[in-house]
Biotite code that builds the C-alpha atoms (Angstrom):
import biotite.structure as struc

atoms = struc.array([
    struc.Atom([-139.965, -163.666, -11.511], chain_id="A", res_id=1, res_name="UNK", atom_name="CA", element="C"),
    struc.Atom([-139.221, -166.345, -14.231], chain_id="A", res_id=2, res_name="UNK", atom_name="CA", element="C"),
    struc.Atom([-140.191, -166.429, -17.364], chain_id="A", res_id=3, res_name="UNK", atom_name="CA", element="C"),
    struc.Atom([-143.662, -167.893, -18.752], chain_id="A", res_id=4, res_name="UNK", atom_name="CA", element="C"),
    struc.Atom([-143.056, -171.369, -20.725], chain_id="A", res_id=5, res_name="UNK", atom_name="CA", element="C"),
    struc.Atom([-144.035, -169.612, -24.275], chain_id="A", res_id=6, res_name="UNK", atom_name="CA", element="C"),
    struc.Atom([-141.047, -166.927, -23.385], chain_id="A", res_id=7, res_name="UNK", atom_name="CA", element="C"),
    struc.Atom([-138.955, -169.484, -22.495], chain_id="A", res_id=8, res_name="UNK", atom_name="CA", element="C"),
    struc.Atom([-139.548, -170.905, -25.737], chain_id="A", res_id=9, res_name="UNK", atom_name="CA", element="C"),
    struc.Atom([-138.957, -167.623, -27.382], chain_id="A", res_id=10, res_name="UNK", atom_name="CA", element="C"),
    struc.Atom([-135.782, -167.075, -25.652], chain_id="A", res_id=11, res_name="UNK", atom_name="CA", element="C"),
    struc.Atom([-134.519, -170.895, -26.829], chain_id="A", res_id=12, res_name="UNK", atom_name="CA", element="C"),
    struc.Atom([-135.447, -170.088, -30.616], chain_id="A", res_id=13, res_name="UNK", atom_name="CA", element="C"),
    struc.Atom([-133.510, -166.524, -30.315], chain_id="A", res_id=14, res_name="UNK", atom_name="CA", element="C"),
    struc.Atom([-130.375, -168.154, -28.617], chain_id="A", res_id=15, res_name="UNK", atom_name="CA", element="C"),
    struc.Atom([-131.063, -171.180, -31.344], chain_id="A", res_id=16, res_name="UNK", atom_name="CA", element="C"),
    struc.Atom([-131.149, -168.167, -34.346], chain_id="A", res_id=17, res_name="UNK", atom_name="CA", element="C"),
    struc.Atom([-128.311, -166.036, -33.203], chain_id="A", res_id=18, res_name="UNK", atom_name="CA", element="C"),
    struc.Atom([-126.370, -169.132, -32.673], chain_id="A", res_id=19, res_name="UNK", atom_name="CA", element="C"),
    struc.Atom([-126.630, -170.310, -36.118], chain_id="A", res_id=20, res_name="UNK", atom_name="CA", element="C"),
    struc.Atom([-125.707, -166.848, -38.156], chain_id="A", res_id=21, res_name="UNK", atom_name="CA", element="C"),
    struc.Atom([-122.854, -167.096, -35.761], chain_id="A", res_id=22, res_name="UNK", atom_name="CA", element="C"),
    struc.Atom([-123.883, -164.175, -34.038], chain_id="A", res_id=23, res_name="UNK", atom_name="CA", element="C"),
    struc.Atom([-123.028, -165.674, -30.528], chain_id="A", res_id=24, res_name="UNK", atom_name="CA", element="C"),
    struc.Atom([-120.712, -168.975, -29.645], chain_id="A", res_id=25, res_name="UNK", atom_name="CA", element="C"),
    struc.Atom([-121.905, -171.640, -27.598], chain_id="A", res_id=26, res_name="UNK", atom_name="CA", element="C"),
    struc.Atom([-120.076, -170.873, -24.396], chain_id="A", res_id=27, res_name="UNK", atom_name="CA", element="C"),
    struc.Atom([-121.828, -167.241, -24.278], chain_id="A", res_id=28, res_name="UNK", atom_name="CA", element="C"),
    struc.Atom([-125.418, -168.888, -24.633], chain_id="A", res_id=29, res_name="UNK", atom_name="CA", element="C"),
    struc.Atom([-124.159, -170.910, -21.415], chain_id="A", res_id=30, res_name="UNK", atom_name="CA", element="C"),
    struc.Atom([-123.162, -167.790, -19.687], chain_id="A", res_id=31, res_name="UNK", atom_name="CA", element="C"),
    struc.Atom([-126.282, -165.893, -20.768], chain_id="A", res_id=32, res_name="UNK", atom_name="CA", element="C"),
    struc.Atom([-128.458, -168.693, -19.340], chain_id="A", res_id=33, res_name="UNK", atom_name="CA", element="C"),
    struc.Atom([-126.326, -169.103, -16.098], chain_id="A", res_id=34, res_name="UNK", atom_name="CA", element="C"),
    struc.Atom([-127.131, -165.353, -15.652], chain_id="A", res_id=35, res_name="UNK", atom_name="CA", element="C"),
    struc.Atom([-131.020, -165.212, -16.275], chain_id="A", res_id=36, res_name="UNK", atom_name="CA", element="C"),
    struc.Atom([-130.771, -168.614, -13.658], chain_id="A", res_id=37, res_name="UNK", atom_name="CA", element="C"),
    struc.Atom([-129.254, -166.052, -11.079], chain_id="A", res_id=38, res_name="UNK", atom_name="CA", element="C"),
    struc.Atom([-131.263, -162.902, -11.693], chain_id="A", res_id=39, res_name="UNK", atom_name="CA", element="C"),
    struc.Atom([-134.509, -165.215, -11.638], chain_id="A", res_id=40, res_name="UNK", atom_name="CA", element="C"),
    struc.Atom([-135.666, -164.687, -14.893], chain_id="A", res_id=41, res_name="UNK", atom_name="CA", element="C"),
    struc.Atom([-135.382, -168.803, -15.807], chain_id="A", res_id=42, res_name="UNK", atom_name="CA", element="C"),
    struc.Atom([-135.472, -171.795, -13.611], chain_id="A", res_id=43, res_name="UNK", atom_name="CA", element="C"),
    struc.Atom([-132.014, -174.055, -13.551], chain_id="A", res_id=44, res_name="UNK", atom_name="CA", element="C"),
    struc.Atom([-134.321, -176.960, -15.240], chain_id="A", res_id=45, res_name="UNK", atom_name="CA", element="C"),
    struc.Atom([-135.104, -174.619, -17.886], chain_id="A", res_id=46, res_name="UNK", atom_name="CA", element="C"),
    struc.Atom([-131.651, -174.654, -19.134], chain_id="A", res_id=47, res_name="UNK", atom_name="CA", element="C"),
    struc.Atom([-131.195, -178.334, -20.203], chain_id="A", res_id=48, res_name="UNK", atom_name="CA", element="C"),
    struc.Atom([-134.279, -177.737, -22.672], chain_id="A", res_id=49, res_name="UNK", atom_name="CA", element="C"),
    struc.Atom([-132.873, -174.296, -23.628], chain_id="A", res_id=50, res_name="UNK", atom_name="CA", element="C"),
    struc.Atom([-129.833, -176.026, -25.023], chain_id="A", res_id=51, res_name="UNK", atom_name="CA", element="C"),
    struc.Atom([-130.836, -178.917, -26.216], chain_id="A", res_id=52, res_name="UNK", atom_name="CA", element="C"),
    struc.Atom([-133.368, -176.893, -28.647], chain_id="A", res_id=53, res_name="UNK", atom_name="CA", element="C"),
    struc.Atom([-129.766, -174.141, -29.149], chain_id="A", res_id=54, res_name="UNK", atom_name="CA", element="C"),
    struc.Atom([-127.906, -177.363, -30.429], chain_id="A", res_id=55, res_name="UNK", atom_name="CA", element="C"),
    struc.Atom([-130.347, -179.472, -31.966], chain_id="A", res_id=56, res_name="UNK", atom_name="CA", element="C"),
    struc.Atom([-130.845, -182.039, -29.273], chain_id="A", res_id=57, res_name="UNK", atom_name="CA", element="C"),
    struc.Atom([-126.452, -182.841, -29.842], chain_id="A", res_id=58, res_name="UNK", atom_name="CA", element="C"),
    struc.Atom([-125.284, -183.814, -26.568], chain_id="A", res_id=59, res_name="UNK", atom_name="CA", element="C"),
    struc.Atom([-121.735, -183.605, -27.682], chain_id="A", res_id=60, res_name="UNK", atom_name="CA", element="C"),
    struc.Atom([-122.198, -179.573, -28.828], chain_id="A", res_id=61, res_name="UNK", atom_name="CA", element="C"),
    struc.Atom([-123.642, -178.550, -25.049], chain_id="A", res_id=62, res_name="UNK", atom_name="CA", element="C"),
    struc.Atom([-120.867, -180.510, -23.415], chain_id="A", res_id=63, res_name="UNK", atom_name="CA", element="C"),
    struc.Atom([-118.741, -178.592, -25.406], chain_id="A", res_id=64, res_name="UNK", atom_name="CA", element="C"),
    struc.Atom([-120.573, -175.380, -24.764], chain_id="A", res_id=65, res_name="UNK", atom_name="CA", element="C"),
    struc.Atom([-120.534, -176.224, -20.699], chain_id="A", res_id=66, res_name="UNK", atom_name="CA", element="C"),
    struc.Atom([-117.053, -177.280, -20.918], chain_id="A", res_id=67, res_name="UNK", atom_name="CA", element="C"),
    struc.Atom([-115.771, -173.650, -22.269], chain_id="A", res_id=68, res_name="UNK", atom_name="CA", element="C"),
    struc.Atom([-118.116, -171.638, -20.139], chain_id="A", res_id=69, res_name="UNK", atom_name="CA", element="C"),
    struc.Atom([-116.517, -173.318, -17.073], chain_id="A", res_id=70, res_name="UNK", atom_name="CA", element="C"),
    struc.Atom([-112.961, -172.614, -18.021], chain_id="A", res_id=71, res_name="UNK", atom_name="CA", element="C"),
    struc.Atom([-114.106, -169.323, -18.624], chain_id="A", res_id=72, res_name="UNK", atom_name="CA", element="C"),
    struc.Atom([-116.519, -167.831, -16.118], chain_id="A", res_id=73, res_name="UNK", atom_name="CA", element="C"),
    struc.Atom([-116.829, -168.299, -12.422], chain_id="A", res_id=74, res_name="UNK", atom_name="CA", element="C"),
    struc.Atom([-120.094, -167.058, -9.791], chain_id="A", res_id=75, res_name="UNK", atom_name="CA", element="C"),
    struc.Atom([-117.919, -163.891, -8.982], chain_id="A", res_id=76, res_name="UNK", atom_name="CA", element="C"),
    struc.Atom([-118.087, -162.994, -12.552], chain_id="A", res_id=77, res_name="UNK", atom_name="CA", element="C"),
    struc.Atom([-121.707, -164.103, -12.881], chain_id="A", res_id=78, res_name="UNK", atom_name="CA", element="C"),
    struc.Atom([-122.607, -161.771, -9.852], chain_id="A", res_id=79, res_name="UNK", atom_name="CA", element="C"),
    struc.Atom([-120.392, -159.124, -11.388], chain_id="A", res_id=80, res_name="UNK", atom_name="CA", element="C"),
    struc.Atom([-122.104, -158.964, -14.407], chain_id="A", res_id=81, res_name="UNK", atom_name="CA", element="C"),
    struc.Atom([-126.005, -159.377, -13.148], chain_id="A", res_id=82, res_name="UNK", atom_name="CA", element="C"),
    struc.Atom([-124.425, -155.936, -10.617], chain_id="A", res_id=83, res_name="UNK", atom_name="CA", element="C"),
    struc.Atom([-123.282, -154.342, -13.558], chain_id="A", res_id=84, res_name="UNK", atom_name="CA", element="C"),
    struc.Atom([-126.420, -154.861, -15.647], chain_id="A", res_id=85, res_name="UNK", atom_name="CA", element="C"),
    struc.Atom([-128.858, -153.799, -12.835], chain_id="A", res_id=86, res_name="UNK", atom_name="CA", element="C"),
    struc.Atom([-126.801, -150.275, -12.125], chain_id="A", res_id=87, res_name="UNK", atom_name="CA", element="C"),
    struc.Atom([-127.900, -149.451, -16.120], chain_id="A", res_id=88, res_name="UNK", atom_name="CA", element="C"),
    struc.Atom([-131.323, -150.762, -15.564], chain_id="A", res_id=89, res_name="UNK", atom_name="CA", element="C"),
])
């Protein structure tokens, strides 16, 4: 079940907030996002909107972002993860 549009607002401002105090780096929001596309919580043309509102509508800070995530992360890892996360749930 996806999100409504005023959570997937909420979620964009969060990712936007911990991304500034430096909490999280760009490639993580990427994987983060990837992984609620997967598990159905967010549609795949949420995520353009999602980081354009992270990185203040900068094109070249989400290529950047998408360019680390996919040296980084593949769908086995994805599905790892989303595996991992629902055997705690």
């Amino acid at each position: 079940m996806a999100y409504s549009q005023s959570k997937t607002e909420t979620v964009a401002t969060h990712l936007r907030t911990r991304f500034m105090e430096g909490n999280v780096e760009g490639h993580e929001i990427v994987v983060a996002l990837i992984s609620m596309v997967k598990a159905e919580k967010i549609d795949i043309d949420e995520v353009a909107p999602i980081l354009s509102k992270v990185f203040f509508e900068q094109p070249q800070g989400i290529l950047s972002a998408l360019q680390k995530a996919s040296t980084l992360i593949d769908d086995e890892l994805i599905d790892s993860i989303l595996h991992e996360v629902n055997e705690q749930a």
